[in-house]
Backbone as JSON, one array per atom type, in Angstrom:
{
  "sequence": "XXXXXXXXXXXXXXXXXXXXXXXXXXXXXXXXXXXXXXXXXXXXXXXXXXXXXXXXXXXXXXXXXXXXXXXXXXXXXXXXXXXXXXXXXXXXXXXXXXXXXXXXXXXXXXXXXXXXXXXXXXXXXXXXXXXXXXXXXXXXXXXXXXXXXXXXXXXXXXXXXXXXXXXXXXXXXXXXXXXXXXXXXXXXXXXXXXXXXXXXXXXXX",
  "N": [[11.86, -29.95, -22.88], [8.77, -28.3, -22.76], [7.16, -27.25, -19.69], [3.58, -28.84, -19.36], [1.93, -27.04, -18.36], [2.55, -24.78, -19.49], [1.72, -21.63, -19.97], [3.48, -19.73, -21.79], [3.96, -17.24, -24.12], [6.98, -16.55, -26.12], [8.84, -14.18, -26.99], [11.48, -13.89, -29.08], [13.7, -11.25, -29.21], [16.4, -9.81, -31.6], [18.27, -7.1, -31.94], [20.02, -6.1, -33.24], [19.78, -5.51, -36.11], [17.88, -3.31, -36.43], [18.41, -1.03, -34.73], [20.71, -0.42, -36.06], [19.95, 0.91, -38.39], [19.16, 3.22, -37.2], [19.2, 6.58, -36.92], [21.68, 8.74, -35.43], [20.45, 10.98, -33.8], [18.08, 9.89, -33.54], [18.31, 8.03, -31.54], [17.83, 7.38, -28.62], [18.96, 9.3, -25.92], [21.62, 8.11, -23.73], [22.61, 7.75, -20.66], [25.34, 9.48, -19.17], [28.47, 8.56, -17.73], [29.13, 9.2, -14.29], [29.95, 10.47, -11.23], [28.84, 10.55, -8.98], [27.2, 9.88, -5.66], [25.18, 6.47, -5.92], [22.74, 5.63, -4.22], [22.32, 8.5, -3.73], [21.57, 9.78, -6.23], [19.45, 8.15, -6.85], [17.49, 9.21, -5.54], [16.33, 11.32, -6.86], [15.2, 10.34, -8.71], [11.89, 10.08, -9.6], [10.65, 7.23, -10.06], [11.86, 5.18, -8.97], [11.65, 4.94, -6.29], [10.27, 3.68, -3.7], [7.19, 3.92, -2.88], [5.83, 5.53, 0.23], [4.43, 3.86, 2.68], [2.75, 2.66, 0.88], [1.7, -0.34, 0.87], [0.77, -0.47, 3.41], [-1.52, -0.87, 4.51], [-3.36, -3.89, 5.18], [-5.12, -5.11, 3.92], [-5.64, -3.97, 1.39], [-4.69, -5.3, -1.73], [-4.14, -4.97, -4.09], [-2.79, -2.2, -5.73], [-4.49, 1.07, -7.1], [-2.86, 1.61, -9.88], [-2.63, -1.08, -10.45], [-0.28, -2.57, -9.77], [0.89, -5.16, -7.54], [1.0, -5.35, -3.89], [3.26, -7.22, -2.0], [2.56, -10.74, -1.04], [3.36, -13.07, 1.75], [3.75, -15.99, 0.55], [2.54, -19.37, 2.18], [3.08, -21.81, 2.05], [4.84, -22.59, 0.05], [8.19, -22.04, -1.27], [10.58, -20.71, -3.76], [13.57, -20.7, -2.14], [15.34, -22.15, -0.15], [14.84, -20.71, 2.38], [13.2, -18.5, 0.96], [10.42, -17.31, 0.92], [7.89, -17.75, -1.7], [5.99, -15.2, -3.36], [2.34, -14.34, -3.23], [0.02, -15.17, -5.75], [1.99, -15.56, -7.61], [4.37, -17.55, -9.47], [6.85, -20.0, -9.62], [9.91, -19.81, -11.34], [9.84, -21.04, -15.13], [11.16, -23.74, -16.23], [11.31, -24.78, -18.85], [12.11, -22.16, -20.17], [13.86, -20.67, -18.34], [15.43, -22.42, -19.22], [16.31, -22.37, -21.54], [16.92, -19.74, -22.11], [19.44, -19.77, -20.72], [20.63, -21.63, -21.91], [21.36, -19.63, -24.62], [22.28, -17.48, -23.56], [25.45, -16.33, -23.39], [28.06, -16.52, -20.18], [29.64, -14.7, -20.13], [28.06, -12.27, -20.64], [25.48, -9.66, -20.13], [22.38, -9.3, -17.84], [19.26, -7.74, -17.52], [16.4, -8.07, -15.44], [13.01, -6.62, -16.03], [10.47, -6.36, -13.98], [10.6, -8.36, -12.49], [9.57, -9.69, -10.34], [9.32, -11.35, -7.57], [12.11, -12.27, -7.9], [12.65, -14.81, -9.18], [13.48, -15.84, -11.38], [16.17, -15.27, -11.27], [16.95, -16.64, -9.01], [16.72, -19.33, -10.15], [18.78, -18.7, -11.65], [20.57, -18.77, -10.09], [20.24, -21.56, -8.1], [20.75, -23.53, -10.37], [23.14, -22.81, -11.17], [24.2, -21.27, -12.54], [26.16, -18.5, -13.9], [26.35, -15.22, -15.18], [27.47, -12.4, -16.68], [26.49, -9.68, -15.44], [23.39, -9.49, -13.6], [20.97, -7.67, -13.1], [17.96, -7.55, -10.97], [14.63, -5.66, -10.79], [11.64, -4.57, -9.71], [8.1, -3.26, -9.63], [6.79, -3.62, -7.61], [5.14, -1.99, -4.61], [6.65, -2.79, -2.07], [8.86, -4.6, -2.58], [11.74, -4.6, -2.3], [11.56, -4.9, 0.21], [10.65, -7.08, 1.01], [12.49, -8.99, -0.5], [14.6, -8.5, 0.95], [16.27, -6.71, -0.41], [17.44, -8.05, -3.04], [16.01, -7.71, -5.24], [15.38, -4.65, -6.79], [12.9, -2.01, -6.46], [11.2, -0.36, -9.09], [9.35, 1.88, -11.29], [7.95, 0.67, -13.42], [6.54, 2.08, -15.52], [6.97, 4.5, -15.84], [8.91, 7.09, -17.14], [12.51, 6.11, -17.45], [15.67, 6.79, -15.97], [18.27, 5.7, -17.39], [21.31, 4.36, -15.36], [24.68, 3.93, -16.26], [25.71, 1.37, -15.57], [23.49, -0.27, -14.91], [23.01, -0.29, -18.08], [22.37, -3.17, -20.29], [23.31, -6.35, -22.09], [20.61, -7.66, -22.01], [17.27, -7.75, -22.46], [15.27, -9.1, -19.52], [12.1, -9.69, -19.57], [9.12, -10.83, -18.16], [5.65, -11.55, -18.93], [4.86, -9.03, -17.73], [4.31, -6.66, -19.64], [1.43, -7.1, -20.07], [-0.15, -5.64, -17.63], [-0.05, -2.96, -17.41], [-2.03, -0.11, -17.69], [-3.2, 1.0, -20.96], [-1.97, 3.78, -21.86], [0.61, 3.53, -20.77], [2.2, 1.92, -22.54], [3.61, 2.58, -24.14], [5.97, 4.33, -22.94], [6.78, 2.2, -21.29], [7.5, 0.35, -23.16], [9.78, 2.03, -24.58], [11.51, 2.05, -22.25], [12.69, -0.51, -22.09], [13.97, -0.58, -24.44], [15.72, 1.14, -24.46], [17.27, 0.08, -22.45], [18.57, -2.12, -23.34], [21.14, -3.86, -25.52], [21.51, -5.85, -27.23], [19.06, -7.29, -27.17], [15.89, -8.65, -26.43], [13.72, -10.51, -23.81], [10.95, -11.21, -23.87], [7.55, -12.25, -22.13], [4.28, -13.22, -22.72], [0.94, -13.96, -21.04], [-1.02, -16.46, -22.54]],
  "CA": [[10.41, -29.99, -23.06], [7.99, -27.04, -22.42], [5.77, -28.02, -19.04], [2.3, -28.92, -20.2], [0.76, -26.11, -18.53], [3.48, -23.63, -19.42], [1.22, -20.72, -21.43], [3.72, -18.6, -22.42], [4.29, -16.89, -25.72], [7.78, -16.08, -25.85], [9.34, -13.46, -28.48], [13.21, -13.39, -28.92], [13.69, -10.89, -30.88], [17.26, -9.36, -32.03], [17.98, -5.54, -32.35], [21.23, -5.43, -34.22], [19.38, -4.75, -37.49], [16.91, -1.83, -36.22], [19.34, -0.3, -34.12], [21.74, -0.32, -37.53], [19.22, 1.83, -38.82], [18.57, 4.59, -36.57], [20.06, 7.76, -36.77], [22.27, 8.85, -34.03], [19.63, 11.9, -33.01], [16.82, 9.1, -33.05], [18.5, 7.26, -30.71], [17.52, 7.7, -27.02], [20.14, 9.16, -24.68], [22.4, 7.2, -22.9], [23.08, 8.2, -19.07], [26.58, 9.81, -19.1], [29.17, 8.22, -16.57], [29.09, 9.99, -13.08], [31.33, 10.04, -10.0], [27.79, 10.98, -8.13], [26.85, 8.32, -5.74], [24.47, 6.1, -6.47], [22.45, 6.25, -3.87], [22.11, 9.81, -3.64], [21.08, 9.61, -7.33], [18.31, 7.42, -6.93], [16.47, 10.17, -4.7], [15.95, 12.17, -7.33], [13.69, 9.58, -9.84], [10.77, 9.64, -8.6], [10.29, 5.84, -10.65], [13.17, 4.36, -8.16], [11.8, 5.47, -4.76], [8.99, 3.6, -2.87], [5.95, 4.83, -2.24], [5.7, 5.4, 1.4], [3.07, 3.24, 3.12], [1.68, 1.64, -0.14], [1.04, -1.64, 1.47], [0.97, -0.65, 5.05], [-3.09, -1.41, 4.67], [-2.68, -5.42, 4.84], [-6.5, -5.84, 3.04], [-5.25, -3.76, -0.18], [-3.75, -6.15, -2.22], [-3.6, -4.32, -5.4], [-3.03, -0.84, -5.93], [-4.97, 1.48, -8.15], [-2.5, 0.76, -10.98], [-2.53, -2.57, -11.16], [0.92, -3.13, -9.0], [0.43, -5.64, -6.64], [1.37, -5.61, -2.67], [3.26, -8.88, -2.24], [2.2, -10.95, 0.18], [4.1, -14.24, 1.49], [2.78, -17.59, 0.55], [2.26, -20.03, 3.37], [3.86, -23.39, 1.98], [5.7, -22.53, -1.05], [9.23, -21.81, -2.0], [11.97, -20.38, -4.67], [14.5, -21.06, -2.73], [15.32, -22.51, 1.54], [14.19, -19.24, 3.19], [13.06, -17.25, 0.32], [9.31, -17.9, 0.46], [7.38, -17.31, -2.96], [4.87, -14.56, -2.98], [1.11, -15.0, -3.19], [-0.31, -14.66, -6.84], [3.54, -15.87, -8.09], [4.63, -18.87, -9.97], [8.29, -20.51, -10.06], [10.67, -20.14, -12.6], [9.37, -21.88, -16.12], [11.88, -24.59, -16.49], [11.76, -24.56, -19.65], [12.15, -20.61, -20.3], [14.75, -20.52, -17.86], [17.07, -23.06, -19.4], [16.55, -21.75, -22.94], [17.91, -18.39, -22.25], [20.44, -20.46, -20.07], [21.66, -21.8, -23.18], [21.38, -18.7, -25.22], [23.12, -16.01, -23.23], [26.27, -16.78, -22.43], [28.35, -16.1, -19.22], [30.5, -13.19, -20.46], [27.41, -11.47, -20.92], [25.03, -9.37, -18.38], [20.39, -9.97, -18.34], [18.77, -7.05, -16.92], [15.49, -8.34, -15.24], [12.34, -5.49, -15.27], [8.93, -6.71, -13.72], [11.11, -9.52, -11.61], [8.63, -10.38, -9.05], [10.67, -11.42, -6.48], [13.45, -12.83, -8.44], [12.1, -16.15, -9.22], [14.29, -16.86, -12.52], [17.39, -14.65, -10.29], [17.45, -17.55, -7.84], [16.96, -20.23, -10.98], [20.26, -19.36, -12.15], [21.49, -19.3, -9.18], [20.4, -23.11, -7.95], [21.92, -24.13, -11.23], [25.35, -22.55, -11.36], [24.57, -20.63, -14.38], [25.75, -17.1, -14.08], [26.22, -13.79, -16.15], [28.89, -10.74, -16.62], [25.52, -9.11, -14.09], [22.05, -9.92, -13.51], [20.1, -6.93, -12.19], [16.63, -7.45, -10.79], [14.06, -4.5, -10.83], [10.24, -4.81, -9.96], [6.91, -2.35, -9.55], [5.7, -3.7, -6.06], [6.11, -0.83, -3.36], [7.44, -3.06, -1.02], [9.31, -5.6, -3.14], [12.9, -4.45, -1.53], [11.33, -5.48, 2.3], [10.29, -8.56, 0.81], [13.96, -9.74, -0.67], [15.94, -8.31, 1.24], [16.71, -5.63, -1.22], [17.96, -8.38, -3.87], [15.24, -7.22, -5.91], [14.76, -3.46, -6.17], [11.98, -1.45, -6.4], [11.69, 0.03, -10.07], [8.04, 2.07, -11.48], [8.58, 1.04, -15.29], [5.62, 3.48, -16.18], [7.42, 6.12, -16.05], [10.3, 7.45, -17.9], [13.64, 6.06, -16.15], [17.13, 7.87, -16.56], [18.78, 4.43, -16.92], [22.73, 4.77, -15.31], [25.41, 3.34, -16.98], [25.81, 0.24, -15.23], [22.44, -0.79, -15.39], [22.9, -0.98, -19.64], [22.76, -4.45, -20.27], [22.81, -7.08, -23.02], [19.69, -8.94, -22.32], [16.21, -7.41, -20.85], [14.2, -9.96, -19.61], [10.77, -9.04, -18.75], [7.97, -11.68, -18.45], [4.39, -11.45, -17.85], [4.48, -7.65, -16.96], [3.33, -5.35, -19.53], [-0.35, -6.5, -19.62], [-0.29, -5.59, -16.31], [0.05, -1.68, -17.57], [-2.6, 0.41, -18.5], [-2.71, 1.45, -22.4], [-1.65, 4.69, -21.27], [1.97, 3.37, -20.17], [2.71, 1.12, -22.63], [4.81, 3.25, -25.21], [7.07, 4.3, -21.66], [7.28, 0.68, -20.63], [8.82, -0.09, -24.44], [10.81, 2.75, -24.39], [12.47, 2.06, -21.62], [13.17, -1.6, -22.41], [14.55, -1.01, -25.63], [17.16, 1.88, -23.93], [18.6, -0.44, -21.42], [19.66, -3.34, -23.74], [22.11, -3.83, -26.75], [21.55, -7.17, -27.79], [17.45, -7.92, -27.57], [14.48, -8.97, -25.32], [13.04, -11.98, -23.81], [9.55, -10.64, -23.34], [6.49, -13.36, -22.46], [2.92, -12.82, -22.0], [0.08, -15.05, -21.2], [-2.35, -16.27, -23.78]],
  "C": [[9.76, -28.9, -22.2], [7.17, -28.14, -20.87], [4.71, -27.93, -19.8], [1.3, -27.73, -19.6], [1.28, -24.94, -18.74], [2.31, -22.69, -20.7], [1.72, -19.75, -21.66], [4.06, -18.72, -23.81], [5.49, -16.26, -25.63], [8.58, -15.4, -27.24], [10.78, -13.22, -28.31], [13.39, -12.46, -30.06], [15.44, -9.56, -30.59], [16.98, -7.97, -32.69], [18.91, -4.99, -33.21], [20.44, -4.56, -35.56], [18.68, -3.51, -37.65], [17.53, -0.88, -35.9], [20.59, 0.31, -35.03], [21.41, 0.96, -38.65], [19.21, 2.8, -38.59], [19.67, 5.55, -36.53], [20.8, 8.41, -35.37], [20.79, 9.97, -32.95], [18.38, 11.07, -33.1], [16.97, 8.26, -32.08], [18.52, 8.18, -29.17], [18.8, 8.18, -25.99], [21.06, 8.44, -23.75], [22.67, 8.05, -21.68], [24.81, 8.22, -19.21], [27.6, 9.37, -17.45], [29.21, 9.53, -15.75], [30.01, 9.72, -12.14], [29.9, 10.2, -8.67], [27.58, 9.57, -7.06], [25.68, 7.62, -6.09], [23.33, 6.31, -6.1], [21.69, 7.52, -3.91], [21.54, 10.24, -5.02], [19.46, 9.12, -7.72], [17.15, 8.12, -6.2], [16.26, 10.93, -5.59], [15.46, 11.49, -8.91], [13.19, 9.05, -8.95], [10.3, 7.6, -8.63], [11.31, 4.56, -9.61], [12.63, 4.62, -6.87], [10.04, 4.8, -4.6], [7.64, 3.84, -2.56], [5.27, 4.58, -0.93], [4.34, 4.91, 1.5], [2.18, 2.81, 2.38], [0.88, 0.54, 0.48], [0.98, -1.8, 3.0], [-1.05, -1.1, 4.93], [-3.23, -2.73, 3.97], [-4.2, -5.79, 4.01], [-6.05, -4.81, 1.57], [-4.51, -4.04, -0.35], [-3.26, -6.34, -3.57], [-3.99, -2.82, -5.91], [-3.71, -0.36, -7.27], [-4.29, 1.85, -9.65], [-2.09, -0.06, -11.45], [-0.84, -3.25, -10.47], [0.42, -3.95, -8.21], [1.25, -5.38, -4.88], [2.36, -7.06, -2.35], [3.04, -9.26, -0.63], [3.14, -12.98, 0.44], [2.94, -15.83, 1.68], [3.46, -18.62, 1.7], [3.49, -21.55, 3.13], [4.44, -23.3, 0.87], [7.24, -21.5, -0.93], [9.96, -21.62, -2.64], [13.16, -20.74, -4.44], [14.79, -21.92, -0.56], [15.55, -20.76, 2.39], [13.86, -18.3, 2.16], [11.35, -17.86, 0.0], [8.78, -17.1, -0.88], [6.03, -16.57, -2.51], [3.93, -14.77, -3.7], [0.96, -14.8, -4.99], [0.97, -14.77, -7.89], [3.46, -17.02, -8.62], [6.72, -19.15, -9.71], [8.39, -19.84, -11.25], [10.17, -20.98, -13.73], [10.98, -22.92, -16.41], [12.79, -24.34, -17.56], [12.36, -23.3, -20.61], [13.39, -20.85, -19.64], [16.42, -21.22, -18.58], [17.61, -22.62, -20.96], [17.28, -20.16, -22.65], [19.36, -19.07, -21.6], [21.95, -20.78, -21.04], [22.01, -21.08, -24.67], [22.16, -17.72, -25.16], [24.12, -16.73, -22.18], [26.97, -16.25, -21.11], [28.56, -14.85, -19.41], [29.19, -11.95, -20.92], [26.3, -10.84, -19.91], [23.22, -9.45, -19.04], [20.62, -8.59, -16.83], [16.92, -7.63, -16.88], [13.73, -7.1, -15.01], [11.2, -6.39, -15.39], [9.81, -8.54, -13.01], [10.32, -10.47, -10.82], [9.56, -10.43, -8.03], [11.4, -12.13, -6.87], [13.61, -14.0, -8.73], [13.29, -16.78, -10.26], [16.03, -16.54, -11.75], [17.72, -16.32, -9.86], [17.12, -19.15, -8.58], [18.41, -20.66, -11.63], [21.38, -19.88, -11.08], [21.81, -20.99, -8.69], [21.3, -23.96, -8.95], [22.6, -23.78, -11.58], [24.99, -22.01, -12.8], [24.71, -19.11, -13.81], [25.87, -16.23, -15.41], [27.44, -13.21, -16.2], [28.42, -10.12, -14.82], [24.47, -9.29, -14.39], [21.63, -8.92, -12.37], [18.5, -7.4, -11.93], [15.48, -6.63, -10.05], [12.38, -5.15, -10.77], [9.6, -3.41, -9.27], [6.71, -2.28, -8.03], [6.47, -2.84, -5.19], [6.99, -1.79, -2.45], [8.59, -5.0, -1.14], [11.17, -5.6, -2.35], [12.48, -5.07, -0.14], [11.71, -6.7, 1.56], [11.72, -10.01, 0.2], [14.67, -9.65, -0.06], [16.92, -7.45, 0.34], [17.45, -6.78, -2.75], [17.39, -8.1, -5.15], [15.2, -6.13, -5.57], [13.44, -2.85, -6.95], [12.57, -0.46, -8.35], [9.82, 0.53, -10.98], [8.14, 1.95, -12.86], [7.47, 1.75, -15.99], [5.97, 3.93, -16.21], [8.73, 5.96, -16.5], [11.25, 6.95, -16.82], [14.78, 6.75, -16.98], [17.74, 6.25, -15.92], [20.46, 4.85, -16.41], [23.91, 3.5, -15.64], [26.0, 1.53, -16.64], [24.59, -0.88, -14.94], [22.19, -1.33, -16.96], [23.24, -2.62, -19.44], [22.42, -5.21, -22.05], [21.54, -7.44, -23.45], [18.98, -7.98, -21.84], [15.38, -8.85, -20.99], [13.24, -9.52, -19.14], [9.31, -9.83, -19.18], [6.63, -11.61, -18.18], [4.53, -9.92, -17.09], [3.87, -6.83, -17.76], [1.68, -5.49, -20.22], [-0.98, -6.25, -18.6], [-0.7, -3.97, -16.19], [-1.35, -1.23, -18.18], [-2.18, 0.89, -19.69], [-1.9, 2.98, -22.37], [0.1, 4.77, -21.16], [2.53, 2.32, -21.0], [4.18, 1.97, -23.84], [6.28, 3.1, -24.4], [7.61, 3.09, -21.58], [8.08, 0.26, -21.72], [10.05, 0.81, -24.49], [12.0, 2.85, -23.29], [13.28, 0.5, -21.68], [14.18, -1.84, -23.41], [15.67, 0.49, -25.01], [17.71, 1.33, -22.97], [19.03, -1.57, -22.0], [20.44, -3.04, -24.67], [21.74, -4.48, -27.48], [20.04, -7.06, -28.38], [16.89, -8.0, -26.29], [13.97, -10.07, -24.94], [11.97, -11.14, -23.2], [8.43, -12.09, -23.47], [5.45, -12.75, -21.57], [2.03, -13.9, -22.31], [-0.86, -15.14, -22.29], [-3.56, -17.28, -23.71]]
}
């Protein structure tokens, strides 16, 4: 059962058949295996790297595009020391257990617009894992704030996804009306080059 105040709209939607379609030169590049490290890789997209001193000014609490700062909530929890940040919700129960029972183990969920890893540390409590479960969010200082289990990830902008990032699943909830119109083509385009399978995308209504 859905909670009663759960308002999401959730779209599953399957790519085999589109993807069946497209011509090899319409299809988006794939990131060619490297021996580079990784690391040392990640310094050179700008969309992967921080932005020094975003949230070092503790009264701006949402940057001028719509990213937020996170900030830690006082009496709430995700998980026994992982406090939930301000302007955050839990895991949806019912969301969570439906992909749960959708995507099975042998298979990997790439998370973009994570938050701080809220559904991450859902599968974890209940023993459900994956193949791999990456989790990628906007906020400059979303790496402090996990403990790097979440990283830092600007999905406005073009990413050069690397080969171990491809994944089956993207999940990405509640993030891109967060984008100006401006960034939303990017934000699809890069969603639909890091999976295989499909999308769990939900937005409020």
């Amino acid at each position: 059962m859905w909670k009663s105040y759960c308002f999401w709209c959730i779209v599953f939607t399957l790519l085999r058949s589109f993807r069946s379609q497209q011509s090899e030169q319409n299809q988006p590049a794939r990131p060619q295996p490297h021996q580079k490290n990784l690391q040392s890789q990640r310094r050179h997209q700008a969309c992967r790297i921080p932005p020094e001193g975003a949230c070092a000014d503790t009264t701006k609490k949402i940057l001028s595009d719509g990213r937020w700062c996170l900030e830690i909530h006082p009496n709430n929890f995700i998980a026994p020391g992982r406090p939930l940040a301000r302007h955050h919700i839990v895991a949806d129960n019912g969301i969570a257990k439906t992909i749960a029972e959708i995507v099975p183990s042998n298979q990997s969920i790439i998370d973009i617009g994570a938050g701080i890893g809220q559904y991450q540390v859902w599968f974890m409590n209940n023993h459900k894992t994956f193949k791999r479960y990456l989790a990628y969010d906007g906020a400059p200082n979303v790496e402090e704030f996990t403990w790097g289990t979440v990283r830092y990830l600007n999905i406005a902008q073009q990413v050069q996804w690397y080969p171990h990032e491809i994944s089956d699943w993207v999940l990405s909830l509640e993030v891109g009306e967060h984008l100006d119109k401006q960034y939303e083509s990017v934000f699809i385009q890069n969603l639909h080059r890091v999976n295989t399978k499909g999308m769990w995308n939900g937005i409020p209504m």
